[in-house]
N, CA, C and O atoms as a DFTB+ gen file, in Angstrom:
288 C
 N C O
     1  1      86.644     113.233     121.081
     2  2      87.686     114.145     120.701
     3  2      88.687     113.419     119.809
     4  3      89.046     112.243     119.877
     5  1      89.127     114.548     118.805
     6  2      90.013     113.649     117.626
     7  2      91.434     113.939     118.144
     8  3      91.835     115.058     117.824
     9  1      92.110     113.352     118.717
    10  2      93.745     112.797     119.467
    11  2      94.375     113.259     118.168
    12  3      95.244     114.044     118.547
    13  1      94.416     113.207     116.907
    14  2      95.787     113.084     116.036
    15  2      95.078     113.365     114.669
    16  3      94.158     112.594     114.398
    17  1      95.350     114.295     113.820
    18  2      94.769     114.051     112.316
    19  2      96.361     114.467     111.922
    20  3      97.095     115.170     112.617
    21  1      96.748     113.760     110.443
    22  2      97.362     113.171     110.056
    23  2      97.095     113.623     108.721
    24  3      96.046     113.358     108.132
    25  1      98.095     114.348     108.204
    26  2      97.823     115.432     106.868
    27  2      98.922     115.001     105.958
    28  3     100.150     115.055     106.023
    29  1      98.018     114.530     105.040
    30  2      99.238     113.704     103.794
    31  2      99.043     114.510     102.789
    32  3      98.327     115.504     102.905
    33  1      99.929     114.043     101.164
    34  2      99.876     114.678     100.264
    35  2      98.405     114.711      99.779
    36  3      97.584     113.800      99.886
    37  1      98.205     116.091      99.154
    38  2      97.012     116.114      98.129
    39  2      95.864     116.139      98.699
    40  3      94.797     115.652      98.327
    41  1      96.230     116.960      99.982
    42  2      95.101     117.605     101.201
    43  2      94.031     116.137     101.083
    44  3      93.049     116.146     100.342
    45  1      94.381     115.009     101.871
    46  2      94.314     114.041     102.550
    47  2      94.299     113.964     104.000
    48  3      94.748     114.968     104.553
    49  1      93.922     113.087     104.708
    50  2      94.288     113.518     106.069
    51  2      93.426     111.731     106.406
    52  3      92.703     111.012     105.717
    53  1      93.995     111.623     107.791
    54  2      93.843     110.240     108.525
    55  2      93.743     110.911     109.875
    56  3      94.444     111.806     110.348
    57  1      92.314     110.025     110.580
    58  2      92.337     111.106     111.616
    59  2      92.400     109.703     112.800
    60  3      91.920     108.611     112.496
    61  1      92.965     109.924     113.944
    62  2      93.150     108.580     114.702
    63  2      92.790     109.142     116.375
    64  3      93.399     110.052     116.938
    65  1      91.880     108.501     116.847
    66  2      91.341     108.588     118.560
    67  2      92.109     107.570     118.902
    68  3      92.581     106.792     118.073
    69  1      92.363     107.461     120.588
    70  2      93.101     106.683     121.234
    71  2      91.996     106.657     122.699
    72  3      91.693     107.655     123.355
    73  1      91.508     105.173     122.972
    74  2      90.401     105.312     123.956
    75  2      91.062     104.398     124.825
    76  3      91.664     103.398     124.435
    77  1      90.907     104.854     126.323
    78  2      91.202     103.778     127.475
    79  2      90.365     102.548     127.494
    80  3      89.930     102.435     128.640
    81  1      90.089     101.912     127.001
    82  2      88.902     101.045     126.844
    83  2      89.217     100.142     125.635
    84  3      89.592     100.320     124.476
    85  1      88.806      98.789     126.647
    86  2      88.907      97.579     126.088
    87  2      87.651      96.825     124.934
    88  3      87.939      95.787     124.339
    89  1      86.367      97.462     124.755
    90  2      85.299      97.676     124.337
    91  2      85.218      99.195     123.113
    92  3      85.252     100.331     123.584
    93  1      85.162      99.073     122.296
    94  2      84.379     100.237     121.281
    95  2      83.424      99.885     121.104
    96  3      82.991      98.821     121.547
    97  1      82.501     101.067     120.052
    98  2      81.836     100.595     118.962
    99  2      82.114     101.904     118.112
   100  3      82.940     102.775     118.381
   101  1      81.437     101.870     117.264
   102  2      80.484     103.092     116.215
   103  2      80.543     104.670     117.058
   104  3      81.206     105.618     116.638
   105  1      79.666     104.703     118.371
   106  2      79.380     105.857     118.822
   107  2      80.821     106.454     119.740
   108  3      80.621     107.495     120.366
   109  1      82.357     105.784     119.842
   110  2      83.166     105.672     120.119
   111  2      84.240     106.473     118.867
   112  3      85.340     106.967     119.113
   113  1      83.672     106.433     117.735
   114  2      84.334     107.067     116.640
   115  2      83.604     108.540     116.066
   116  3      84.076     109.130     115.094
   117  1      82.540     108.978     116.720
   118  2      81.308     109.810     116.482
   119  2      81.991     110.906     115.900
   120  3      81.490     111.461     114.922
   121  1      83.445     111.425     116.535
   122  2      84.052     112.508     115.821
   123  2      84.871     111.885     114.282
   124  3      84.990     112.159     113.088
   125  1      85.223     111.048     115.139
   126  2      85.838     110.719     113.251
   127  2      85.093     110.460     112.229
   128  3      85.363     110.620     111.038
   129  1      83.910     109.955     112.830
   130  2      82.280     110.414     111.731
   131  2      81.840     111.562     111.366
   132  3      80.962     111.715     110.516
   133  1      82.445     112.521     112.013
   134  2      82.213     114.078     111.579
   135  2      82.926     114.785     110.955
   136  3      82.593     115.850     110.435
   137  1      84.211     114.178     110.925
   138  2      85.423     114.826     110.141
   139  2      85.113     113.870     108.833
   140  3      84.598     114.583     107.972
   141  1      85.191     113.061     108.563
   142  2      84.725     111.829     107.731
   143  2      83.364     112.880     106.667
   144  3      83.491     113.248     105.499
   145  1      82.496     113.052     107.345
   146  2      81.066     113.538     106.412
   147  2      81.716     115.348     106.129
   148  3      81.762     115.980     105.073
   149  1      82.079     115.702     107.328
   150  2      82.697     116.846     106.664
   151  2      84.053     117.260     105.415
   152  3      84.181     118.028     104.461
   153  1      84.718     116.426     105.992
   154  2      85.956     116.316     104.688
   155  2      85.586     115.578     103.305
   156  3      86.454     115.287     102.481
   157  1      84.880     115.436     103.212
   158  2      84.685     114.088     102.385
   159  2      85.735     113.209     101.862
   160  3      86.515     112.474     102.468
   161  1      85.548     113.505     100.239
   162  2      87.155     112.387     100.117
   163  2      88.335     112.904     100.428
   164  3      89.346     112.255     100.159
   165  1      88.392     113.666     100.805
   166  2      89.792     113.957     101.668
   167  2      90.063     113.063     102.858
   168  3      91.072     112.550     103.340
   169  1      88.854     113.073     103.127
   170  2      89.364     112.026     104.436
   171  2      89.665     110.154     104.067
   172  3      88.861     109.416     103.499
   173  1      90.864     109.815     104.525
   174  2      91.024     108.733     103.802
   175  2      90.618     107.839     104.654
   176  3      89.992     106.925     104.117
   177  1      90.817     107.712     106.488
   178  2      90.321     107.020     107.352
   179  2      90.379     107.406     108.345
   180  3      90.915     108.505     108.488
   181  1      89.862     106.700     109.503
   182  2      89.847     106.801     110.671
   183  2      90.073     105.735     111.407
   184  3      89.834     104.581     111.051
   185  1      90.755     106.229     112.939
   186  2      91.549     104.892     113.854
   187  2      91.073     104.867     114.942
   188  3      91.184     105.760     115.782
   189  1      90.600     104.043     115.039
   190  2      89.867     104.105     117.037
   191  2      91.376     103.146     117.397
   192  3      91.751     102.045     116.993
   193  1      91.873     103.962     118.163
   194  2      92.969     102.508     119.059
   195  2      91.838     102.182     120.399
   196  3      90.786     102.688     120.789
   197  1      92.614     101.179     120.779
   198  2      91.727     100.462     122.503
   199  2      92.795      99.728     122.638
   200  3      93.769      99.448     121.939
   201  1      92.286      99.390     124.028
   202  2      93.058      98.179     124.837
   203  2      92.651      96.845     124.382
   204  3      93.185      95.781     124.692
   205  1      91.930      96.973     123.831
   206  2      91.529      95.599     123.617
   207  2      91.830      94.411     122.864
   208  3      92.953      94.083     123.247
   209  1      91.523      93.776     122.195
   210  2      92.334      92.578     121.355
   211  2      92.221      93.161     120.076
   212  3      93.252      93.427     119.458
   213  1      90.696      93.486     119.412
   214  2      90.272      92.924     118.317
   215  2      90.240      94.220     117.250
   216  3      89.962      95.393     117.499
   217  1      90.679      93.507     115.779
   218  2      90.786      94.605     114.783
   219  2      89.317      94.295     113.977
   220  3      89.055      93.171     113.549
   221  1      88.459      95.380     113.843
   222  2      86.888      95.522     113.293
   223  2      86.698      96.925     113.026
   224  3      86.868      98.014     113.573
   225  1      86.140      96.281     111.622
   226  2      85.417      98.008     110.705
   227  2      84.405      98.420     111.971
   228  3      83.943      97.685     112.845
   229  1      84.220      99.895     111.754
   230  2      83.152     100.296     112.895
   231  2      82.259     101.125     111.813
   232  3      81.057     101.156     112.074
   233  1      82.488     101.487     111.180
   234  2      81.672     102.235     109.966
   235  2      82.869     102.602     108.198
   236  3      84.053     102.728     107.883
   237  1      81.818     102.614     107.727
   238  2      82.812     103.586     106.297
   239  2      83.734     104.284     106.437
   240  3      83.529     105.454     106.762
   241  1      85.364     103.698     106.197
   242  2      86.265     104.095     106.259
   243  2      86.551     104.578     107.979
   244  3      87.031     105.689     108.208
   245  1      86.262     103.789     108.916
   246  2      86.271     103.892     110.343
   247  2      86.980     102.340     110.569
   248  3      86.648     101.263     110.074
   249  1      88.027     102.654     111.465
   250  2      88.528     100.724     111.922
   251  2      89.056     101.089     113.546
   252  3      89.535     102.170     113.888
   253  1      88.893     100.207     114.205
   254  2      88.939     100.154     115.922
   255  2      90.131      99.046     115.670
   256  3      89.999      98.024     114.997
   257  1      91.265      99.448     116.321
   258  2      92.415      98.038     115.977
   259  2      93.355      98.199     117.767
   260  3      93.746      99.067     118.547
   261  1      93.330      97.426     117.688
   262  2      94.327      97.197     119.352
   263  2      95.337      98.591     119.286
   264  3      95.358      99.198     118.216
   265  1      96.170      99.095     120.427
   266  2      96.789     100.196     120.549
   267  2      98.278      99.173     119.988
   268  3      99.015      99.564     119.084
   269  1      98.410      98.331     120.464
   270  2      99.231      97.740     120.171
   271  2      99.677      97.341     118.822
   272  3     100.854      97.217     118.484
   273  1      98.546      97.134     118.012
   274  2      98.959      97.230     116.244
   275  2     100.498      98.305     116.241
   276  3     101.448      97.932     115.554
   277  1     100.571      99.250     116.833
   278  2     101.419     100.725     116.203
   279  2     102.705      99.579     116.649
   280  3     103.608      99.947     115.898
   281  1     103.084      98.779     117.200
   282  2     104.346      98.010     117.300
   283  2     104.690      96.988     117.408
   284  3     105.795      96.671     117.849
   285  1     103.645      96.075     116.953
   286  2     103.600      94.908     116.328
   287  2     103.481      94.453     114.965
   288  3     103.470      93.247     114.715
């Protein structure tokens, strides 16, 4: 489920999940892979947050970054 899309100028949009989990991958972003192939370039990215430490691409224009990035 997509937690937050994020509608900028020039019908753009950033769509961001927020997962209890210290572990992602790929199949963890599956909706923001669907908004992603459906929007096309409109869609500029996607945000997996986690508990976890580590900031890593998970696919094309997909990134998994700690929850904690938002205030650090």
């Amino acid at each position: 489920m997509i937690d937050l899309v994020v509608e900028l100028s020039g019908d753009r949009l950033i769509g961001i999940e927020i997962k209890a989990a210290a572990a992602v991958d790929a199949g963890d972003a599956r909706h923001l892979a669907w908004l992603r192939d459906t929007m096309g370039p409109s869609f500029v990215h996607g945000l997996v947050l986690h508990t976890g430490p580590g900031l890593f691409a998970l696919a094309d224009r997909l990134t998994a970054a700690p929850i904690g990035t938002l205030w650090s």
